[in-house]
C-alpha atoms as a printed R data frame, in Angstrom:
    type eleno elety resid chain resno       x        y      z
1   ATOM     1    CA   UNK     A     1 -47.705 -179.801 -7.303
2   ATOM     2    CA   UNK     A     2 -44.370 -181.299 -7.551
3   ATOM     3    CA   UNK     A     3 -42.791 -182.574 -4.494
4   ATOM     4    CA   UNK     A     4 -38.276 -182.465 -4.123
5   ATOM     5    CA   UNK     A     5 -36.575 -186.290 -3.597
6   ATOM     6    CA   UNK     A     6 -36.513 -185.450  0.432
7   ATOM     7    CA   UNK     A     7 -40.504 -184.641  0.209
8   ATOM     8    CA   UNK     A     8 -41.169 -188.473 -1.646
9   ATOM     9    CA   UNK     A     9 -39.010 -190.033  0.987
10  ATOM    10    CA   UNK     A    10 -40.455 -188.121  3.928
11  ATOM    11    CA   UNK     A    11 -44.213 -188.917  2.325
12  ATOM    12    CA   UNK     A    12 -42.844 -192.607  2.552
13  ATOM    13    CA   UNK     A    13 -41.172 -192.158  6.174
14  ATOM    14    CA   UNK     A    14 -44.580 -190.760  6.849
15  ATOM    15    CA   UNK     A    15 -46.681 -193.507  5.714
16  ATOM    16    CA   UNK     A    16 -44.595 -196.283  7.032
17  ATOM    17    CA   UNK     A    17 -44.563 -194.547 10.188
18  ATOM    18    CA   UNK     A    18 -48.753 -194.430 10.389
19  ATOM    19    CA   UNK     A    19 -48.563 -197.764  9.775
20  ATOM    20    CA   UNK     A    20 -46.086 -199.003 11.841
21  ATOM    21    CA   UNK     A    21 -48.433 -197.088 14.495
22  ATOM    22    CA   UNK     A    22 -51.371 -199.289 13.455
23  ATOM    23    CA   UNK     A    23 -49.745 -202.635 13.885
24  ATOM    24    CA   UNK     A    24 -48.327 -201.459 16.757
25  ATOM    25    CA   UNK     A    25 -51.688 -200.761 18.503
26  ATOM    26    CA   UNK     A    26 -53.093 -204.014 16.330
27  ATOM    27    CA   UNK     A    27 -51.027 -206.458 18.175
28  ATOM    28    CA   UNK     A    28 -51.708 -205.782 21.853
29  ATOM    29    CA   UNK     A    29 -49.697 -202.176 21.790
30  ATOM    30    CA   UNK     A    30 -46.019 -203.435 20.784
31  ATOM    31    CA   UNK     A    31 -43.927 -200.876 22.548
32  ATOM    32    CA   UNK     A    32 -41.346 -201.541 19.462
33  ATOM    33    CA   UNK     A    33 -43.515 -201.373 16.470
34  ATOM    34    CA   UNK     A    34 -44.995 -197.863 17.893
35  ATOM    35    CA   UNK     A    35 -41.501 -196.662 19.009
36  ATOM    36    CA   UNK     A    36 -40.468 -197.078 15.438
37  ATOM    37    CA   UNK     A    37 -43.409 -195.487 14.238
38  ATOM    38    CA   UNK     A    38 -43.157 -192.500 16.034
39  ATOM    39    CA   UNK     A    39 -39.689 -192.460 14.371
40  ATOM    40    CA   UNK     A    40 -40.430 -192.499 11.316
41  ATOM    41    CA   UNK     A    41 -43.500 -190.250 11.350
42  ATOM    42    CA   UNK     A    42 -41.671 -187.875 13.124
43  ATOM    43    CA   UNK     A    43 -38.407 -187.772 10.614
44  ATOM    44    CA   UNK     A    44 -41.139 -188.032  7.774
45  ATOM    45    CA   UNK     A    45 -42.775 -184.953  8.502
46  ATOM    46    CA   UNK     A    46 -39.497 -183.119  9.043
47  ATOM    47    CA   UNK     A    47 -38.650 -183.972  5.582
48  ATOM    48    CA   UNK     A    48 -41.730 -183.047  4.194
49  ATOM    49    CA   UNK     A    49 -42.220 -179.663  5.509
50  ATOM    50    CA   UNK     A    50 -38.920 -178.796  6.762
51  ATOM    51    CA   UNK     A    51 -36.760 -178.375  9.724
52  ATOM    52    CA   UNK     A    52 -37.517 -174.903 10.396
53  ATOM    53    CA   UNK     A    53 -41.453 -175.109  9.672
54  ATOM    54    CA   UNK     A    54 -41.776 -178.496 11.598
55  ATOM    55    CA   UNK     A    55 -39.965 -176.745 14.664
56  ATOM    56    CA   UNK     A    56 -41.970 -173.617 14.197
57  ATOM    57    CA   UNK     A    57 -45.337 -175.696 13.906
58  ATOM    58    CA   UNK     A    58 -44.906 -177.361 17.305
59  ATOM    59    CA   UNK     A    59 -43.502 -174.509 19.239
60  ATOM    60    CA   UNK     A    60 -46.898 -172.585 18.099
61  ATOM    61    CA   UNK     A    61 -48.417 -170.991 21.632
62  ATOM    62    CA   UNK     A    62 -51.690 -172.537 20.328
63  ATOM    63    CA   UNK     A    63 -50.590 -175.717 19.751
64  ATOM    64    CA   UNK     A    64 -48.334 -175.982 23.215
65  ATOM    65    CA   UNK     A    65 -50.963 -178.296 25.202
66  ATOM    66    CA   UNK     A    66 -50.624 -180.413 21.881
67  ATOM    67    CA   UNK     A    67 -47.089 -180.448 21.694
68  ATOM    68    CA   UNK     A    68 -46.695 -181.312 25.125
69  ATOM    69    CA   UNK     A    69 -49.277 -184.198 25.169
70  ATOM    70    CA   UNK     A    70 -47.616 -185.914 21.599
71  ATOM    71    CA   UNK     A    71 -43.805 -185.676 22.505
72  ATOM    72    CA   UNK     A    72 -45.293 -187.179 26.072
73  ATOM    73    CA   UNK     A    73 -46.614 -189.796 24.509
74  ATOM    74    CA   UNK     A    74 -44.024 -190.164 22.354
75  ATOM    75    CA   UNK     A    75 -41.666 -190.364 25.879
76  ATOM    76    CA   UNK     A    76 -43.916 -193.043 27.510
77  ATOM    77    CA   UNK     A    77 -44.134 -195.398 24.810
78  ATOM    78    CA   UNK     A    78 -40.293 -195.078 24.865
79  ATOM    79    CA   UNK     A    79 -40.571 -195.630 28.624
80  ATOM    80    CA   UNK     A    80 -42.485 -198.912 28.280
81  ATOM    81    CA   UNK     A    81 -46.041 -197.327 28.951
82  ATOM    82    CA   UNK     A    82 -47.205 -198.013 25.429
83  ATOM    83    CA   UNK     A    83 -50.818 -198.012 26.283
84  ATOM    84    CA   UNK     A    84 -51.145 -194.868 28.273
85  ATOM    85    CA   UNK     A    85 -48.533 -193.355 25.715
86  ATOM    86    CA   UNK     A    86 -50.804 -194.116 22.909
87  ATOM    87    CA   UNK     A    87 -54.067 -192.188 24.746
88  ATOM    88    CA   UNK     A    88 -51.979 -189.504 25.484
89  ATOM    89    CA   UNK     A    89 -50.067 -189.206 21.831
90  ATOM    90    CA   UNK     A    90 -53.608 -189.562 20.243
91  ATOM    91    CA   UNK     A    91 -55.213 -186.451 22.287
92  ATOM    92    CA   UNK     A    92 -51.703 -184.543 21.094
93  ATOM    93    CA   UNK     A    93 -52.570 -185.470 17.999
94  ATOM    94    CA   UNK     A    94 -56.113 -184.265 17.930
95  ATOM    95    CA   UNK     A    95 -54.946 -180.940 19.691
96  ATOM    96    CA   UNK     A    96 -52.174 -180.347 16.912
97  ATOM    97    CA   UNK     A    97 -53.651 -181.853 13.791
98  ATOM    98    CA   UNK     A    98 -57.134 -181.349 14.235
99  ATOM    99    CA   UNK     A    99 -57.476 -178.217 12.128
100 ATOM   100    CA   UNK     A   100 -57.047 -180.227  8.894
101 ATOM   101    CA   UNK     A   101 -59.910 -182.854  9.702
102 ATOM   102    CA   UNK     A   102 -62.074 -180.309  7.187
103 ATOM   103    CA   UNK     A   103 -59.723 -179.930  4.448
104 ATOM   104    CA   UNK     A   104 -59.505 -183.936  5.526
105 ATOM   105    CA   UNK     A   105 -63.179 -184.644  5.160
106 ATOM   106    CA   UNK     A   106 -63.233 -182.512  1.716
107 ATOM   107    CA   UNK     A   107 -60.416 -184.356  0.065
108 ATOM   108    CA   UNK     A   108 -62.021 -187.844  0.894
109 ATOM   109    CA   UNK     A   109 -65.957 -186.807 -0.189
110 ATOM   110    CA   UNK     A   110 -64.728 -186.126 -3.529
111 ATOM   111    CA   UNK     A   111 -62.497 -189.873 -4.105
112 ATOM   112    CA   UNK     A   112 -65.177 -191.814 -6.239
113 ATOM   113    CA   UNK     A   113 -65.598 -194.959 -3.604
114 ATOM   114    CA   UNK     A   114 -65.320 -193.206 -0.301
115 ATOM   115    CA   UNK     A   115 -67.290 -189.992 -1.260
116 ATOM   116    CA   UNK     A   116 -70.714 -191.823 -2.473
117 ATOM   117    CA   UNK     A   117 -70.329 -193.263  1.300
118 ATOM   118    CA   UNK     A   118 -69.500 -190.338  3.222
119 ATOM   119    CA   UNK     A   119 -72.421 -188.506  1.371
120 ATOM   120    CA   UNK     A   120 -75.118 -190.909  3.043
121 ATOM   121    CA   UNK     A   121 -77.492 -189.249  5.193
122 ATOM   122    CA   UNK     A   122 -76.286 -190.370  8.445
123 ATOM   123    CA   UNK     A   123 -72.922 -191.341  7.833
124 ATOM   124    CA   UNK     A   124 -72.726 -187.591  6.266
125 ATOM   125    CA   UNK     A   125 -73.685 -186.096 10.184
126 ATOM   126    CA   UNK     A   126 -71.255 -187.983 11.775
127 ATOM   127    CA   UNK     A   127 -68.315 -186.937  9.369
128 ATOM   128    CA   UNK     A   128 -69.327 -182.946  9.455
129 ATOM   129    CA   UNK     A   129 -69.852 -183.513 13.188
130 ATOM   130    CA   UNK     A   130 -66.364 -185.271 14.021
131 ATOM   131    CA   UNK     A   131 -64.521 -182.860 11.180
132 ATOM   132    CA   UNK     A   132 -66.046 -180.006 12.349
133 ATOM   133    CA   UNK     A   133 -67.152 -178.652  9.376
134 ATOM   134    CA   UNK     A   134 -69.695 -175.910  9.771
135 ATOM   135    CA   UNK     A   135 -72.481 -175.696  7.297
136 ATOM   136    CA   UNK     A   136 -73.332 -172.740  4.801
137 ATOM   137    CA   UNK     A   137 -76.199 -170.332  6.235
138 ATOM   138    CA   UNK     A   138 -77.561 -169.611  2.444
């Protein structure tokens, strides 16, 4: 699968974003390190899926309590409520994102380091459990 220029850049917008998130909440919820990061995770996925799709993804009526609870978030920690903003964005993020947990899960059971650990007995039932994966009948 080869991605277009504006797919690298948004995978990069992405990533810095996620982490700009995580040293946001890592030093005592910085209302500007999580600002930016919802910035550039935001713009990031718009380049890596596209305008149109990314528009079309939150305006899903199945994903509306989602929508509603991220760009909430999103609006308190621009507010200066990063700490509520933050519990609210992360159940938005659950709501609209939690469908790929499984696909998630798969990916990382099958990276050599991280897949010998998730396979551990009850490491494994916590993962399936959390993921939601649903386990074969035969």
């Amino acid at each position: 699968m080869w991605l277009t220029d504006a797919q690298k850049i948004g995978v990069a917008l992405t990533s810095f974003g996620g982490l700009f998130m995580l040293l946001g909440v890592m030093l005592f919820f910085d209302g500007a390190l999580l600002a930016l990061g919802n910035i550039l995770f935001l713009s990031g996925l718009t380049l890596i899926i596209g305008p149109h799709k990314t528009f079309y993804f939150f305006a899903r009526r199945q994903k509306l309590r989602g929508t509603v609870c991220f760009i909430g978030g999103i609006l308190l920690v621009f507010f200066k409520w990063p700490f509520v903003g933050v519990i609210v964005e992360t159940i938005g993020f659950l709501n609209l994102f939690g469908d790929f947990f499984p696909v998630i899960l798969t990916f990382l059971r099958q990276v050599p380091g991280i897949g010998h650990l998730l396979t551990l007995p009850y490491i494994r039932d916590v993962a399936d459990r959390v993921a939601g994966s649903r386990t074969s009948v035969v």
